[in-house]
C-alpha positions in Angstrom: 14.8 -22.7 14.8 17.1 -24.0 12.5 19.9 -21.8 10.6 21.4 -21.9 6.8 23.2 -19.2 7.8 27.1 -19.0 7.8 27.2 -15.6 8.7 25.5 -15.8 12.1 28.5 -17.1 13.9 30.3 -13.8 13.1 29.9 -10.1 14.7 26.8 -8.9 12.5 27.6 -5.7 10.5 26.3 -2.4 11.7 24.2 -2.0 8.6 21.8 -4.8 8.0 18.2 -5.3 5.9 16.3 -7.8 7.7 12.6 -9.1 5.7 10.0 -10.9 8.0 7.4 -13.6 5.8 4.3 -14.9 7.4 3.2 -17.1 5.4 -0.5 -17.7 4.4 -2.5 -19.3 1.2 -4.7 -16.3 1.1 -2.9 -13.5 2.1 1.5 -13.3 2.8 2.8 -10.9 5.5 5.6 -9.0 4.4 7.8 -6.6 7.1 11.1 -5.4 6.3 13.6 -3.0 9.0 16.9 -1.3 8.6 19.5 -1.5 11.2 21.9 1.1 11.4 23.8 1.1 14.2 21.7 -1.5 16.2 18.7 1.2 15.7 15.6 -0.4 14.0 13.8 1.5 10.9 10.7 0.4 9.2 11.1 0.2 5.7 8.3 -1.2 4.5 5.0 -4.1 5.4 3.5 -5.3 2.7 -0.1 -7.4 2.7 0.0 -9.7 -0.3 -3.5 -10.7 -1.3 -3.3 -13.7 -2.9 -6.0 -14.7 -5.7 -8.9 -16.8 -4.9 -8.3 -19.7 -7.3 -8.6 -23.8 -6.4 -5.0 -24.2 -7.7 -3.0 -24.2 -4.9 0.0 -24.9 -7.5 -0.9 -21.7 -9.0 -0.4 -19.9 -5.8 2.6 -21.6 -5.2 3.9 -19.9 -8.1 2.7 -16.5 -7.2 4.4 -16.7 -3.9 7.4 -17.9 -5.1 7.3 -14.8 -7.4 6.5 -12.1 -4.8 8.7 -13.2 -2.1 11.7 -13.3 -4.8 10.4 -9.7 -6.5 10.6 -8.0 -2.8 14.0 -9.8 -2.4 15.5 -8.3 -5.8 13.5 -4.7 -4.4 14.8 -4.4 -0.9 18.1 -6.5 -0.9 17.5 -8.1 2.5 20.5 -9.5 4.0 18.6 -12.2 6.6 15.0 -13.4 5.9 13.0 -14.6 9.0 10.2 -16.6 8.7 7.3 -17.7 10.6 6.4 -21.9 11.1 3.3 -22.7 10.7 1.0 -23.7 14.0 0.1 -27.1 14.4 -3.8 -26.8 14.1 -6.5 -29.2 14.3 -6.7 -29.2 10.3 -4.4 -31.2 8.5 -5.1 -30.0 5.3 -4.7 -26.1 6.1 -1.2 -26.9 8.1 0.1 -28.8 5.1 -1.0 -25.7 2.9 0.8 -23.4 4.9 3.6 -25.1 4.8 4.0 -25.2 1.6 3.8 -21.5 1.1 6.6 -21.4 3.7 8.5 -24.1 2.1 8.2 -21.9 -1.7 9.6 -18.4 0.3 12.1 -20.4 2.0 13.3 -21.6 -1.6 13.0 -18.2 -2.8 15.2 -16.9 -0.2 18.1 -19.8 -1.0 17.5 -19.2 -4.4 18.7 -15.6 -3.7 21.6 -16.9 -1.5 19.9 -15.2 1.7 20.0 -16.9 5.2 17.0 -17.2 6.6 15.5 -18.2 10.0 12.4 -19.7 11.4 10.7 -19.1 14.3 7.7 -20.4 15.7 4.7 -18.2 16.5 5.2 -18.5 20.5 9.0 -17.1 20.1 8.2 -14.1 17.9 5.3 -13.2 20.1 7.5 -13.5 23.2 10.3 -11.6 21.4 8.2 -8.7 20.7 5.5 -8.1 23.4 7.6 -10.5 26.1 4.5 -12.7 26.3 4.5 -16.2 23.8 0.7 -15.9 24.2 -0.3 -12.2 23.2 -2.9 -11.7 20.6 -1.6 -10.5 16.9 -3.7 -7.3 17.9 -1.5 -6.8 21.0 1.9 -7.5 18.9 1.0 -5.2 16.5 0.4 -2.4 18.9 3.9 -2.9 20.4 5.3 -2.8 16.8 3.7 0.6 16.5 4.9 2.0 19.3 8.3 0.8 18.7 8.7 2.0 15.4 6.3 4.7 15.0 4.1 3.5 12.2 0.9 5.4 11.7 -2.1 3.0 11.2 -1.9 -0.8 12.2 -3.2 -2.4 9.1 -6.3 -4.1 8.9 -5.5 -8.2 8.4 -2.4 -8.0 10.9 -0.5 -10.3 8.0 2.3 -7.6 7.2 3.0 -6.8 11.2 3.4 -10.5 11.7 6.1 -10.5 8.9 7.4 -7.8 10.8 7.1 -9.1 14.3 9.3 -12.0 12.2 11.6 -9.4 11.1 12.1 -8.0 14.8 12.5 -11.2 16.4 15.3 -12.3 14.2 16.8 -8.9 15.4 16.6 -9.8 18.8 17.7 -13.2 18.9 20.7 -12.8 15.9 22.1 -10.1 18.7 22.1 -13.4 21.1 23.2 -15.4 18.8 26.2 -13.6 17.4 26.9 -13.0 20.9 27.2 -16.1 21.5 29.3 -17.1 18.3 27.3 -20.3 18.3 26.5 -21.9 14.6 23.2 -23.7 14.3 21.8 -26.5 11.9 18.9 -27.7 10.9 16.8 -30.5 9.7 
């Protein structure tokens, strides 16, 4: 994981908004928690369809525009984000990360840290198992914070299982009062 984040080396603050991004070409994942008092609170999970269009430049835009409109709405302090898998298709991997590359930009742009995580660590972080199905994680998000219905793609709980994992591991890490790098 790597950290632009000058703030994780201190004590976090009681009171805290963190938004979880998984990104995608064709739909964006979108969680977001409260912590008061290390207690987590949904907030909101939000399944961004994007438009079916050839442009990938076009949806570039739009996801630099959502991620930065749901910035400016719920005023996240740390943004945690998913890295793409390494798949078999090069093409699809190099899409994806360029959707994550344009929310990461949004979230500088807004001056927000923001962390990445691979798929393994937010799966462990949530379910304690780095190879539990999105079906399982989302079940254990449920049941943690008491959401009625599990939506039906699973995008917005991974941005959430994002969001929870950050949690988790900034408690560690603040802990620790160790300051990461990246690149």
């Amino acid at each position: 994981t790597y950290h632009l984040n000058l703030i994780m080396n201190n004590k976090l603050d009681d009171n805290f908004v963190i938004m979880g991004i998984d990104p995608g070409t064709n739909i964006m994942g979108f969680g977001i928690i409260k912590v008061e008092k290390k207690e987590m609170r949904l907030i909101d999970m939000i399944e961004y369809k994007l438009p079916k269009s050839d442009d990938h430049n076009l949806k570039l835009s739009k996801i630099f525009k959502k991620t930065t409109e749901l910035i400016k709405i719920h005023r996240p302090n740390y943004i945690s984000i998913e890295s793409p898998f390494f798949g078999k298709n090069v093409q699809s991997m190099l899409k994806l990360g360029r959707a994550q590359g344009v929310s990461i930009a949004a979230a500088l742009n807004s001056k927000i840290p923001i962390t990445e995580y691979s798929p393994k660590k937010i799966k462990m972080a949530i379910t304690g198992n780095g190879n539990a199905s999105k079906d399982q994680v989302a079940k254990m998000l449920q049941s943690i914070l008491k959401f009625d219905e599990i939506p039906k793609n699973l995008d917005s709980t991974d941005g959430l299982a994002a969001a929870m994992c950050h949690f988790f591991n900034s408690k560690k890490i603040s802990s620790l009062g160790t300051k990461f790098s990246g690149w």
